[in-house]
VOPAGU-2260 file (C-alpha; in pm, 1 decimal, decimal comma):
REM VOPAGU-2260
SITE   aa  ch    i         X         Y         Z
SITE  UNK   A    0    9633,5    9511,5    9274,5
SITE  UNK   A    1    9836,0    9190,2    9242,6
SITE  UNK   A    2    9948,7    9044,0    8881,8
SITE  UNK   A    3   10109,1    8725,8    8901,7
SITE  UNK   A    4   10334,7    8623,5    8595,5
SITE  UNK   A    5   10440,4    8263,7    8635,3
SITE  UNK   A    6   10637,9    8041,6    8375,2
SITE  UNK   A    7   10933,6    7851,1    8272,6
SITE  UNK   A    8   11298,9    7956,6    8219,8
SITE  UNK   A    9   11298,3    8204,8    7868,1
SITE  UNK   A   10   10897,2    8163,2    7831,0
SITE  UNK   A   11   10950,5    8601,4    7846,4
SITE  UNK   A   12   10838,4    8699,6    8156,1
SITE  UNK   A   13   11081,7    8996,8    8266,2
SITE  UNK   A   14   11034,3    9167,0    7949,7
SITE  UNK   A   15   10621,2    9101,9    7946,1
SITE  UNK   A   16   10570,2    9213,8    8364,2
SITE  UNK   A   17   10786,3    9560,7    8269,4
SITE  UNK   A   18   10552,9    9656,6    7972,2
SITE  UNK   A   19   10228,7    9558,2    8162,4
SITE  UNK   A   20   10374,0    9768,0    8501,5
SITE  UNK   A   21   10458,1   10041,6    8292,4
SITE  UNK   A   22   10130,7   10031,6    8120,6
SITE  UNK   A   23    9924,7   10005,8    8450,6
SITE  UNK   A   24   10142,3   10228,4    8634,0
SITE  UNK   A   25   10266,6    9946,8    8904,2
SITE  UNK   A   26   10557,1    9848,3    9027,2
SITE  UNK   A   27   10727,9    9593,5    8870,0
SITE  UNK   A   28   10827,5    9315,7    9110,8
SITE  UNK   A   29   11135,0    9041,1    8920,3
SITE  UNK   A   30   11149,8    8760,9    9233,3
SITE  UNK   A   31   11391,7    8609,2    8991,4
SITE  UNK   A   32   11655,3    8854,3    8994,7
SITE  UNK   A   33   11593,9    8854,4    9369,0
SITE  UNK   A   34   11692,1    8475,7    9352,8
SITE  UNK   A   35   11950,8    8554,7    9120,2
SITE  UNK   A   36   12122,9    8786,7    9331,7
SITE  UNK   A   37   12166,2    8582,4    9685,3
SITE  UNK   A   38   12364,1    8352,3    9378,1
SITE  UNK   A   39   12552,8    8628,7    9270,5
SITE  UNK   A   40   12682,4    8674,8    9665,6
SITE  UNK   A   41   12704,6    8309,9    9682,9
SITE  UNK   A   42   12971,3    8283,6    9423,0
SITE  UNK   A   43   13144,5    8588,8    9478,6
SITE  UNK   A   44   13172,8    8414,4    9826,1
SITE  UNK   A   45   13326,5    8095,3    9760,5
SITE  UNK   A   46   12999,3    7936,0    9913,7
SITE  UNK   A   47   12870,4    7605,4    9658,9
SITE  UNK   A   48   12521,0    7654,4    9517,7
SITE  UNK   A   49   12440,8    7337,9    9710,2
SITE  UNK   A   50   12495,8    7454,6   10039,6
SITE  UNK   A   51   12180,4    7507,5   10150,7
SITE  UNK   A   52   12313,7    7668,3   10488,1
SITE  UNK   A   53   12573,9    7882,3   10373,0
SITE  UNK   A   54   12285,0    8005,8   10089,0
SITE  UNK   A   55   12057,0    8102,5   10343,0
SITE  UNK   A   56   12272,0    8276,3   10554,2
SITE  UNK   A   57   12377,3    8472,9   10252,2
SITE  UNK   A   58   11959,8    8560,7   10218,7
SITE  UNK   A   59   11911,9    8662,9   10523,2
SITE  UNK   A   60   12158,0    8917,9   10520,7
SITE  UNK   A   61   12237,6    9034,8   10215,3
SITE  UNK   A   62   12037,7    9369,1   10156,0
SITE  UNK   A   63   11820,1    9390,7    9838,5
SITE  UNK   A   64   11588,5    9696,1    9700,6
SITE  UNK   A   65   11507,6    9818,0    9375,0
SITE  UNK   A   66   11555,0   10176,3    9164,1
SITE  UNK   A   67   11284,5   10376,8    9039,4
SITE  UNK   A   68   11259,5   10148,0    8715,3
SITE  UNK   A   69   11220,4    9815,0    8935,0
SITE  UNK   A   70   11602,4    9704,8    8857,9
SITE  UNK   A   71   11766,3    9545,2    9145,7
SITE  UNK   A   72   11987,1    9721,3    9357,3
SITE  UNK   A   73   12215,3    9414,3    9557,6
SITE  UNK   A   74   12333,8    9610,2    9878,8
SITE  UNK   A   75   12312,8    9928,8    9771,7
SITE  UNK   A   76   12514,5    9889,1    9442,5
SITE  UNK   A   77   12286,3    9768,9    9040,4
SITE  UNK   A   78   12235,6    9393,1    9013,7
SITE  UNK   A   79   12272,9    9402,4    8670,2
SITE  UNK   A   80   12419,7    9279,6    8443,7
SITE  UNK   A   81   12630,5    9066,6    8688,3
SITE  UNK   A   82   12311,8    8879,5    8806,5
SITE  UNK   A   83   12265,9    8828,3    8443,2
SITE  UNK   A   84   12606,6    8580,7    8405,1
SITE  UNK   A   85   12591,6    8223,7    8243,1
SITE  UNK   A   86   12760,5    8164,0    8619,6
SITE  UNK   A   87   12436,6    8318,9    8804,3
SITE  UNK   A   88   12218,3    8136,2    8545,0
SITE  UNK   A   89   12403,9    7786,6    8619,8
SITE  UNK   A   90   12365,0    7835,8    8982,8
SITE  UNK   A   91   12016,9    7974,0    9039,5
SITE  UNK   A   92   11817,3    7705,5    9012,0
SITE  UNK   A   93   12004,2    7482,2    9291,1
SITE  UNK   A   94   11989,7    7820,7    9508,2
SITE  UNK   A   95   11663,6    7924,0    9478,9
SITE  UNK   A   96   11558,4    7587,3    9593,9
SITE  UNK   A   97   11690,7    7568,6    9930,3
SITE  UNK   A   98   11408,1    7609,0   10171,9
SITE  UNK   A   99   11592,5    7861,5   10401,8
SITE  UNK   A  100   11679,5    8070,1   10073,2
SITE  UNK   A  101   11306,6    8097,3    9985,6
SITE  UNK   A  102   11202,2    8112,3   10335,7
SITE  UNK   A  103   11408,7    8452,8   10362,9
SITE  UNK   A  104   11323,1    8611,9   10011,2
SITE  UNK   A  105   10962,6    8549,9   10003,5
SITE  UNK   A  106   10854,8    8785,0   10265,4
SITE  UNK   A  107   11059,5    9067,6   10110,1
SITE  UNK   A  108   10855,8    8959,0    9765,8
SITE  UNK   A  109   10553,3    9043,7    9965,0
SITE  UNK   A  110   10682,5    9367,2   10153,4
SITE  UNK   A  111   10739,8    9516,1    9793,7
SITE  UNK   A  112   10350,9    9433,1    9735,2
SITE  UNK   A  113   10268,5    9697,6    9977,4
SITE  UNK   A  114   10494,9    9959,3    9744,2
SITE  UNK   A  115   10238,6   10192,2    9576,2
SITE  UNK   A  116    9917,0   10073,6    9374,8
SITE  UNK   A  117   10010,3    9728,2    9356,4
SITE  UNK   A  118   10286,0    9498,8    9187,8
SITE  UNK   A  119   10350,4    9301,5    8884,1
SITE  UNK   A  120   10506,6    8981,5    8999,9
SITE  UNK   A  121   10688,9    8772,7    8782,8
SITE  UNK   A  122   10850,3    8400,2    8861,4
SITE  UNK   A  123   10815,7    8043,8    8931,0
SITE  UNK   A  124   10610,8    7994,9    9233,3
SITE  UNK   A  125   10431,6    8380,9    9238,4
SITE  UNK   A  126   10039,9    8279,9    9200,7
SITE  UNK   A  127   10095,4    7938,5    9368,9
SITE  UNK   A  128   10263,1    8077,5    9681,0
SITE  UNK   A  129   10420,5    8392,3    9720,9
SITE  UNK   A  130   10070,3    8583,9    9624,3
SITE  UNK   A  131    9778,2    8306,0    9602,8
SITE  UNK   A  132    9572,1    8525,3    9626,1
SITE  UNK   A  133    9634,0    8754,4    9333,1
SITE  UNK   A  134    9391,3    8941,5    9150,9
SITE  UNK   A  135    9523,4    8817,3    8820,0
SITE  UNK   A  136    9721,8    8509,3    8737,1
SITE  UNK   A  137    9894,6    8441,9    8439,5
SITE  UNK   A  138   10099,7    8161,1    8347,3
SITE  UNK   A  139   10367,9    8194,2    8062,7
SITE  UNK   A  140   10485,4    7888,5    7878,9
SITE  UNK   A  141   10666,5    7854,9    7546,0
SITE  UNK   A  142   10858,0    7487,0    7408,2
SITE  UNK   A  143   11201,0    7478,1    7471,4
SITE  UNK   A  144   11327,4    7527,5    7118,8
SITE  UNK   A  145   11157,6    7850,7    7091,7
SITE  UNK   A  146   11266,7    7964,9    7480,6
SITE  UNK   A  147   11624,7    7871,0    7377,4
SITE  UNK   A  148   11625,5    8061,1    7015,3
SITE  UNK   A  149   11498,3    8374,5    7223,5
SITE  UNK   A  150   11753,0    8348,4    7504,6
SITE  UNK   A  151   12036,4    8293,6    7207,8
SITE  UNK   A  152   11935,1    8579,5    7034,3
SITE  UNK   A  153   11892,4    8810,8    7386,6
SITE  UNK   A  154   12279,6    8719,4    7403,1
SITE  UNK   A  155   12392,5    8822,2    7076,6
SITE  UNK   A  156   12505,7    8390,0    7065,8
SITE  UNK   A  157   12298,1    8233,3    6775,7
SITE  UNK   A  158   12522,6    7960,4    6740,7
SITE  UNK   A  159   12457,7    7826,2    7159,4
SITE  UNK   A  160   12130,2    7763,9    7073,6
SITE  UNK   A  161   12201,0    7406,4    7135,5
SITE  UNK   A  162   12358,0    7419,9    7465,5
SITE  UNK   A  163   12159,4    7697,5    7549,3
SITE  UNK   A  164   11857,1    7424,6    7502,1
SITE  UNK   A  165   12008,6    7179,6    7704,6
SITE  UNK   A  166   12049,7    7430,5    7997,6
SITE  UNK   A  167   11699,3    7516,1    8000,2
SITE  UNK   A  168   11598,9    7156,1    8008,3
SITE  UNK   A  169   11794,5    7114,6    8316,9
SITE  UNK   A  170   11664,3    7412,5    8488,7
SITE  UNK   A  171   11328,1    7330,1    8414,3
SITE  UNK   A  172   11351,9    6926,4    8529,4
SITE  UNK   A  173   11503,4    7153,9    8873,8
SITE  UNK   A  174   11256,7    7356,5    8901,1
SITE  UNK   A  175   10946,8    7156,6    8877,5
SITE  UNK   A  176   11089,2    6888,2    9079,2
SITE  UNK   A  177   11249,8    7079,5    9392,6
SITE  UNK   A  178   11070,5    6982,4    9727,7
SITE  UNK   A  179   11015,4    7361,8    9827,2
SITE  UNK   A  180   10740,1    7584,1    9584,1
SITE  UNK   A  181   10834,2    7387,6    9261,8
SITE  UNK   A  182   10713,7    7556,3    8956,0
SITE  UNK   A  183   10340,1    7466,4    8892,1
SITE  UNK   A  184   10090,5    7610,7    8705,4
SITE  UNK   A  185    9847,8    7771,6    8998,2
SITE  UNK   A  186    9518,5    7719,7    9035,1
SITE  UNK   A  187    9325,2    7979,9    8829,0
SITE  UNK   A  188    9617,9    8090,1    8629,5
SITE  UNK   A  189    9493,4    8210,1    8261,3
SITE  UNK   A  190    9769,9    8011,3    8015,3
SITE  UNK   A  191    9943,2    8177,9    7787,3
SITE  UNK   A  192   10110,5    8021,6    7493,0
SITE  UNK   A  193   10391,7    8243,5    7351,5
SITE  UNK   A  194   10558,8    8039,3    7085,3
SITE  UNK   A  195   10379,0    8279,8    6793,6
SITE  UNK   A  196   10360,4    8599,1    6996,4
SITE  UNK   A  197   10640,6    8868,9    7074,6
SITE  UNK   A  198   10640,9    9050,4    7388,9
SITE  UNK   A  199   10423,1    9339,9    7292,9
SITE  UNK   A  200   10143,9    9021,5    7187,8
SITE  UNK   A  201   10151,9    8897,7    7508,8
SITE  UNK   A  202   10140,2    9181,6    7669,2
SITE  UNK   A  203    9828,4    9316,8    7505,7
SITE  UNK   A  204    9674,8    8949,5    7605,1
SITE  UNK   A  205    9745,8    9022,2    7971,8
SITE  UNK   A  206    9614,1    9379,6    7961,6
SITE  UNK   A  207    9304,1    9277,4    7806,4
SITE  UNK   A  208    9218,4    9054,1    8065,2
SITE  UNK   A  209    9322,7    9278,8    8325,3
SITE  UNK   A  210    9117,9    9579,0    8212,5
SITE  UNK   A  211    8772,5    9349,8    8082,9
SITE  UNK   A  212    8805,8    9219,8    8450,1
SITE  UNK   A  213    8637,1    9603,7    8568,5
SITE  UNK   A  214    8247,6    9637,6    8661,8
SITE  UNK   A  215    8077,0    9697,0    8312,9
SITE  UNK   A  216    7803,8    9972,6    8396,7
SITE  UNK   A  217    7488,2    9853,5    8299,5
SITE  UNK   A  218    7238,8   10030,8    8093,6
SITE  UNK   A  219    7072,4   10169,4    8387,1
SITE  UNK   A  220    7398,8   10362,7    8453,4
SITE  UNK   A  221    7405,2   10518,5    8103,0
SITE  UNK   A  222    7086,8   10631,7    8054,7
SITE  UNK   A  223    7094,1   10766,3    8409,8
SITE  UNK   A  224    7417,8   10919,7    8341,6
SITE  UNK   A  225    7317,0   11098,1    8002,6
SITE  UNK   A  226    7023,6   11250,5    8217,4
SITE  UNK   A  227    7287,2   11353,2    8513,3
SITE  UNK   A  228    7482,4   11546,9    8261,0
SITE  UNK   A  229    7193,7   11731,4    8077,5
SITE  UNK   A  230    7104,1   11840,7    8436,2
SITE  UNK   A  231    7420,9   11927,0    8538,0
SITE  UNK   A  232    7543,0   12193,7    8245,2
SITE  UNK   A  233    7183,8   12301,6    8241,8
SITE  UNK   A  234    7029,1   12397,3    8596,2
SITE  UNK   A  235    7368,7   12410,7    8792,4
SITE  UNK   A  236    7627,8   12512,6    8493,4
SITE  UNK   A  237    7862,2   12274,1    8657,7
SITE  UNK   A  238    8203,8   12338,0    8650,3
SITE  UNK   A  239    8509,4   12066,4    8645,3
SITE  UNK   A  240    8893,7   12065,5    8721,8
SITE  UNK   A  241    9156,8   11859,3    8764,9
SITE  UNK   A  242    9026,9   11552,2    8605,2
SITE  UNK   A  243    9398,7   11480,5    8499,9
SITE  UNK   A  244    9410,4   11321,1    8846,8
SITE  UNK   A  245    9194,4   11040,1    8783,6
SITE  UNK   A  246    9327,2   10723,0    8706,3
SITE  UNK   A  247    9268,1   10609,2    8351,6
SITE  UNK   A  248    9376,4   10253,6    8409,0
SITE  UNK   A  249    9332,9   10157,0    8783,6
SITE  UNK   A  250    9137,4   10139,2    9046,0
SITE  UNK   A  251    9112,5   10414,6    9342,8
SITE  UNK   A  252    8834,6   10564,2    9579,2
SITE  UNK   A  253    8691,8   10918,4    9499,2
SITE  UNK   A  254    8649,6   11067,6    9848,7
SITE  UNK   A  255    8472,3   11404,9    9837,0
SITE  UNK   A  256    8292,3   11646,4   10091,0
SITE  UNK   A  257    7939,7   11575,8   10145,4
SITE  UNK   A  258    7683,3   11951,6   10078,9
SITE  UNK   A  259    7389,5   11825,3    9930,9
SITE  UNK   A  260    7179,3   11538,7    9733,2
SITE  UNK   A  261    7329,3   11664,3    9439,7
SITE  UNK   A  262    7699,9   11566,0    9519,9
SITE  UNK   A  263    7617,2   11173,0    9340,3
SITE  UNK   A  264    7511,4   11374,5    9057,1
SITE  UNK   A  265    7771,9   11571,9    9037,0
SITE  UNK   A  266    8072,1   11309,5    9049,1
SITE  UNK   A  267    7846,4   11093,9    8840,3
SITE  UNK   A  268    7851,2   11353,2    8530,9
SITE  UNK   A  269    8235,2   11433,0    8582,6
SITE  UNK   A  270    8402,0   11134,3    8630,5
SITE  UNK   A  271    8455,7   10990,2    8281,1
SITE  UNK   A  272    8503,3   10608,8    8397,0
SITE  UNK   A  273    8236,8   10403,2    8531,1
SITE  UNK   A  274    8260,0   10509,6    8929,1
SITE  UNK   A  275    8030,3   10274,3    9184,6
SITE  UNK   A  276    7902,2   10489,9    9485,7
SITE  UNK   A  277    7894,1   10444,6    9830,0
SITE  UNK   A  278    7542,3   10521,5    9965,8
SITE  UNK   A  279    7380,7   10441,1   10275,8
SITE  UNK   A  280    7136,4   10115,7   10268,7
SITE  UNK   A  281    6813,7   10336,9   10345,7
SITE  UNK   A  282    6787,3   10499,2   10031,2
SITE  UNK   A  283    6673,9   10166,1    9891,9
SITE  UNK   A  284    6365,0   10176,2   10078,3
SITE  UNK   A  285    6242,1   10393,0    9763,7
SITE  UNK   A  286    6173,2   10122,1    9506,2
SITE  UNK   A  287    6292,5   10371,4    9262,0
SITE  UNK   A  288    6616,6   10414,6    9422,1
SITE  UNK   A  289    6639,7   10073,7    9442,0
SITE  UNK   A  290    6602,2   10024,3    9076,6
SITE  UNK   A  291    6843,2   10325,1    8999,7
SITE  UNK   A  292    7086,7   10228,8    9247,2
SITE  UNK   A  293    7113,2    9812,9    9191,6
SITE  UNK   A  294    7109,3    9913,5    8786,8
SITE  UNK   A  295    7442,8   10153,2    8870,1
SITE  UNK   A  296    7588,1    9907,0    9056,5
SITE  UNK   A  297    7582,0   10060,5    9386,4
SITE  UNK   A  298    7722,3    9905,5    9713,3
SITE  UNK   A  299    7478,8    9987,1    9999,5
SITE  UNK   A  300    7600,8   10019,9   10362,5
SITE  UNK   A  301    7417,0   10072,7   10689,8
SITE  UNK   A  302    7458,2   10362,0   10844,1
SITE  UNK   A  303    7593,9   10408,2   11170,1
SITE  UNK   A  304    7747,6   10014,2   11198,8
SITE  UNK   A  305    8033,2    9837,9   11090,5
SITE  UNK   A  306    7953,1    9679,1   10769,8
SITE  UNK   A  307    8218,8    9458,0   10666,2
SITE  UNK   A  308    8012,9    9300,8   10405,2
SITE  UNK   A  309    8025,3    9587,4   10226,9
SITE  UNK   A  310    8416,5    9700,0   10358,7
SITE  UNK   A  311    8457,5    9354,6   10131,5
SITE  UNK   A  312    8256,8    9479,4    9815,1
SITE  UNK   A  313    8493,9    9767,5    9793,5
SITE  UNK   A  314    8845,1    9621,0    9844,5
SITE  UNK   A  315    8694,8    9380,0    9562,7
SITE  UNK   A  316    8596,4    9632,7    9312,8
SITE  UNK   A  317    8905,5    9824,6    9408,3
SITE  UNK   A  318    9143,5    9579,1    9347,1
SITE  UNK   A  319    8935,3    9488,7    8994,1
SITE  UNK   A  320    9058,4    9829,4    8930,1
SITE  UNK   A  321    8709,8   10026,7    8965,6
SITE  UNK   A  322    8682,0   10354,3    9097,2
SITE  UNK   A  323    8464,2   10366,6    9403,1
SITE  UNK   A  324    8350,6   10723,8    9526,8
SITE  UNK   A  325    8249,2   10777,2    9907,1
SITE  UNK   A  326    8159,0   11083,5   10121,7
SITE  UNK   A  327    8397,0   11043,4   10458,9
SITE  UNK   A  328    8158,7   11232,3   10649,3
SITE  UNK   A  329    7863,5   10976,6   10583,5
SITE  UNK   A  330    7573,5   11241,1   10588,5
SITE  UNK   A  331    7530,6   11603,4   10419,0
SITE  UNK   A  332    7674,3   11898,3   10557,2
SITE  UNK   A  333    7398,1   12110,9   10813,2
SITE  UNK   A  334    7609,1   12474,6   10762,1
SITE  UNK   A  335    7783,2   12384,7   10408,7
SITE  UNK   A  336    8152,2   12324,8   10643,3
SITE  UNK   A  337    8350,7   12026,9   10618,9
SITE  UNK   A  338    8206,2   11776,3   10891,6
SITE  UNK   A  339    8408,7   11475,8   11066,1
SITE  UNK   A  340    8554,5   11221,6   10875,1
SITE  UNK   A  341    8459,5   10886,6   10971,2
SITE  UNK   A  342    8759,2   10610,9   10869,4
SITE  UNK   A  343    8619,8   10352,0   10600,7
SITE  UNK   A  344    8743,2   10556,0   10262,2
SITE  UNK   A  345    9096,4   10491,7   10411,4
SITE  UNK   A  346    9050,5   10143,2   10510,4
SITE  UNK   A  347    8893,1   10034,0   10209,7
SITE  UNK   A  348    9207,0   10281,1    9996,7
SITE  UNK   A  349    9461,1   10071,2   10220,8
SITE  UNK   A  350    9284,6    9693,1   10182,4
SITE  UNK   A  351    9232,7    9735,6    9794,0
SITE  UNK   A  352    9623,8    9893,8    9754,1
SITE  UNK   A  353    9507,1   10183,8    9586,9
SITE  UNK   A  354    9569,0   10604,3    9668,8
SITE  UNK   A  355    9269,6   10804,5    9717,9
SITE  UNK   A  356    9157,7   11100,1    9495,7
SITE  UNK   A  357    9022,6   11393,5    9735,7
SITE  UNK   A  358    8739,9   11574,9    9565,5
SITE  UNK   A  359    8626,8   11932,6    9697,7
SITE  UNK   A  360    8206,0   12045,4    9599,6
SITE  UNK   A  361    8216,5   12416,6    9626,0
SITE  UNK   A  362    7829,0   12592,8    9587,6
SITE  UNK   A  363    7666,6   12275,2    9600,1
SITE  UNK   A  364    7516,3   12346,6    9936,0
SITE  UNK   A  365    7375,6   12674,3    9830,6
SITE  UNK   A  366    7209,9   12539,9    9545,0
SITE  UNK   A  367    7069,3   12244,0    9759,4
SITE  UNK   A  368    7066,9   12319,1   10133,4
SITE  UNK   A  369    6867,3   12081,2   10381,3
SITE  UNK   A  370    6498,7   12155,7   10379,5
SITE  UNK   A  371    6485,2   12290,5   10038,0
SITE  UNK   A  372    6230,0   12044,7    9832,2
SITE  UNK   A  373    6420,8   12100,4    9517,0
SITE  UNK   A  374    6780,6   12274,1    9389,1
SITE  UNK   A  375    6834,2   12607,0    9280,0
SITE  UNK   A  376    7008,4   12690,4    8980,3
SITE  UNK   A  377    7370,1   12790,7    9085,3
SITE  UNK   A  378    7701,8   12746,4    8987,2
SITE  UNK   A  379    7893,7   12447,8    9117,4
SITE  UNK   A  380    8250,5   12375,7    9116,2
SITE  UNK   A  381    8446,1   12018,6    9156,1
SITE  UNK   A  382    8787,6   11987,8    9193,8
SITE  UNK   A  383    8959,0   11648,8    9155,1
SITE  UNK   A  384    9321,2   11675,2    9369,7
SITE  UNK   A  385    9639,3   11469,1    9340,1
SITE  UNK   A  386    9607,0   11088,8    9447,8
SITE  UNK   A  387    9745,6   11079,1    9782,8
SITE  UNK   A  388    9900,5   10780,7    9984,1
SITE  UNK   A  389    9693,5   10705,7   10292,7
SITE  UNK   A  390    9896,3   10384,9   10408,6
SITE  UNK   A  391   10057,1   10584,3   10686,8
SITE  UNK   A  392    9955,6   10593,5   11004,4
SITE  UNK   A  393    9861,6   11033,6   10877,4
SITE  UNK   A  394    9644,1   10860,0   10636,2
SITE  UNK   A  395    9315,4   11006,0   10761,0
SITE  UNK   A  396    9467,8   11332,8   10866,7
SITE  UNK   A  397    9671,7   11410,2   10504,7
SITE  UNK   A  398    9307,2   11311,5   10338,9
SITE  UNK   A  399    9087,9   11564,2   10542,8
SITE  UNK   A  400    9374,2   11864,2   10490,2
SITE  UNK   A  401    9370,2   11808,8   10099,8
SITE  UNK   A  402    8961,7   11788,5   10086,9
SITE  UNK   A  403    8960,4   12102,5   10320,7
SITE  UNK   A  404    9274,2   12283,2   10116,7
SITE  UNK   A  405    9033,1   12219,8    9789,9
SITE  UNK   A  406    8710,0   12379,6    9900,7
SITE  UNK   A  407    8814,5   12618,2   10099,0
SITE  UNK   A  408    8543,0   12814,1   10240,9
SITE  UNK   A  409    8319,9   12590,9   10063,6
SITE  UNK   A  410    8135,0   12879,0    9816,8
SITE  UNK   A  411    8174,2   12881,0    9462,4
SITE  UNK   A  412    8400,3   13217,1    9456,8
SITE  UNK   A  413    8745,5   13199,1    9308,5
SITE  UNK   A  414    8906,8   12859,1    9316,4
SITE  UNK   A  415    9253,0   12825,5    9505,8
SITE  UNK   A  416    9518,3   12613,7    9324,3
SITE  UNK   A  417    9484,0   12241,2    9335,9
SITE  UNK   A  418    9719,0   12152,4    9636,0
């Protein structure tokens, strides 16, 4: 998932992206600093903010990362609070607009996209062209009296206000008239005014959007869902760990081990969040299916093909931040052992940005085996693992070892601890 904070110099941005990143659990991503500190080098060098040359040269070689918190780390060594300087602040502007400068930075603003779940971005030219195509775009203004009482007061200066004011006027005439990515509000950016709110307000305005954006589950899903659950601690007395490992606020696929026709019903009564399955497009020839599944909100594939229409449907409800759940081996178990793993729950985990959650049935085959016109009433055991990275190229393999190290033989028996 991609959150794009754009806005003007003092409009709050660094302080709204870290609260909404820390709420969300992504990483924060402050292009500014980035921007700030190719300035910082510049000075220290003796090279003039207007030396568009010397600038870039400084970009392209200076080495910047960030620390667990998302501060910046300028060759190896904390950013802050030198990047922070009235010197820095007089000099961005005119450095950040050399085309060479930008041309160097920007794909190092995208490589830290690819960090974890997603980023939150925050700067001048984020939704308009570093990440155009961001899930969620937010644009961050505030007059100029207000932005320069809240920069005065940052500093401990009340009594700059005034030329604190005039230096934000000239940044902003800079940076919405430089030839390279001026500052614009991007197409299908949500505006928000933050004269009356403090950074907690805005915050909460960004989150709300964020989290309304998710797949609202339709009646159909909670009626069917109230009858899954009756079932479920009834006939199989189902039993549930590790639920701790699902994500409360973003999106991820569920990928479990595929024993029976009772696996949907079984993730559908544990999961607590609305979860859209994965199921293959011939189920639909029932027109109750149909009904069921198009009321839960199902994406259909066809089986044995590459469906890229519905590849699509996935990385867009993943990066809405739904959870999607899928069965990697595509068809139930014959013997009750883990099949093969075909590779669409790790494409779809690596196009949407999101981990995957491995999920081992245990009994569910002996309650439900092939050929057997109806379950039994058994015991049946789920077990929701760690999320788990699959953006290496050991994606597939480190997904099939945790499934396998969570079921184990695949009985109900004793449970082994969650890996």
């Amino acid at each position: 998932m991609i959150i794009a904070i754009d806005g003007p110099a003092g409009a709050g941005k660094s302080t709204v992206a870290r609260r909404v990143a820390a709420e969300l659990g992504l990483v924060l991503l402050d292009t500014g600093a980035m921007y700030r500190a190719v300035a910082l080098r510049a000075l220290a060098r003796g090279v003039a903010p207007s030396d568009a040359e010397g600038c870039a040269e400084i970009a392209r070689s200076i080495r910047i990362d960030f620390d667990a918190d998302g501060r910046i780390l300028v060759d190896g060594a904390p950013g802050e609070p030198a990047i922070r300087s009235a010197a820095v602040t007089a000099a961005v502007s005119a450095v950040s607009a050399h085309p060479g400068v930008r041309a160097a930075i920007v794909p190092l603003q995208r490589a830290r996209a690819k960090v974890g779940r997603g980023v939150v971005a925050e700067g001048r030219d984020i939704g308009s062209v570093v990440f155009p195509d961001a899930n969620f775009k937010f644009f961050l203004t505030a007059s100029p009296q207000v932005r320069a009482e809240r920069r005065a007061k940052e500093l401990g200066t009340p009594e700059r206000v005034a030329e604190i004011l005039e230096e934000i006027r000239r940044r902003d005439h800079l940076d919405t008239t430089r030839a390279d990515s001026p500052l614009v509000e991007a197409e299908g950016s949500i505006r928000v005014d933050t004269d009356a709110l403090d950074p907690d307000g805005v915050a909460d305005v960004i989150l709300r959007h964020v989290r309304g954006a998710r797949t609202k589950p339709k009646w159909v899903y909670h009626v069917v869902r109230t009858l899954d659950r009756m079932f479920c601690r009834l006939w199989i007395r189902l039993r549930v760990e590790g639920l701790e490992n699902i994500p409360r606020d973003h999106g991820a696929i569920l990928a479990a081990n595929h024993q029976s026709y009772l696996d949907i019903l079984i993730l559908g009564a544990s999961v607590p969040r609305h979860v859209t399955f994965v199921a293959r497009d011939t189920l639909a020839e029932s027109r109750f299916l149909a009904f069921i599944m198009r009321g839960c909100g199902a994406i259909l594939i066809k089986r044995g093909a590459s469906d890229r229409a519905a590849l699509r449907a996935m990385t867009d409800r993943l990066r809405r931040g739904d959870l999607v759940a899928i069965y990697p081996e595509g068809t139930r178990s014959r013997d009750g052992k883990l099949g093969t793993f075909k590779g669409g729950a790790v494409m779809a985990a690596r196009l949407g940005g999101v981990p995957i959650v491995p999920i081992g049935l245990r009994g569910a085959y002996r309650a439900w085996p092939r050929g057997q016109l109806l379950p039994s009433p058994r015991k049946v055991a789920v077990r929701f693992g760690p999320p788990i990275d699959v953006s290496g190229e050991d994606g597939q393999e480190r997904l099939i070892a945790a499934v396998q190290a969570l079921i184990g033989d695949g009985s109900y028996g004793s449970l082994p601890p969650i890996p």
